[in-house]
Phi, psi and omega in degrees: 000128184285187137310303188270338208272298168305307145310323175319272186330295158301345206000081192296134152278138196324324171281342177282331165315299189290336164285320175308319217259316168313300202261354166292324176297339206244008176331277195327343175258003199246006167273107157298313160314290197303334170293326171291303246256298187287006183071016182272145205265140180246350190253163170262023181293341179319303204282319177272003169272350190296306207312311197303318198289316168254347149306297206284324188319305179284329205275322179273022177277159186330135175090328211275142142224143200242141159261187181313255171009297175280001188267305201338319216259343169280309153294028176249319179292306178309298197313298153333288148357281179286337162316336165088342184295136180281132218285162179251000000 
């Protein structure tokens, strides 16, 4: 099913458009099944137990104080790290 066949039918508003055009862009992320299936994680608690475990752990540790800017740039560097990605 296209875009205009769903406006046509519906005679959808310019705001209902923009939404359709948002989630037509973003189809390819939203097969859920198939991310189960392939063993991908779909919610973000995953992501958000990494952060605590390997960000705050380390920035709260005895002694460290950090500002923003250097924890940001320091978990841009971990992440990089743990991603397994090859330096550019």
């Amino acid at each position: 099913m296209n875009i205009e066949a769903v406006l046509r039918d519906l005679e959808a508003s310019e705001q209902a458009l923009t939404h359709l055009l948002y989630l037509e862009k973003r189809k390819d992320n939203m097969r859920y099944g198939w991310f189960r299936r392939n063993g991908y994680y779909i919610g973000s608690g995953h992501v958000e137990a990494a952060v605590r475990v390997l960000i705050v752990r380390r920035c709260k540790q005895a002694g460290m104080h950090w500002r923003h800017a250097n924890a940001v740039r320091m978990a841009a560097i971990h992440a990089h790290y743990r991603s397994h990605r090859k330096a550019t």
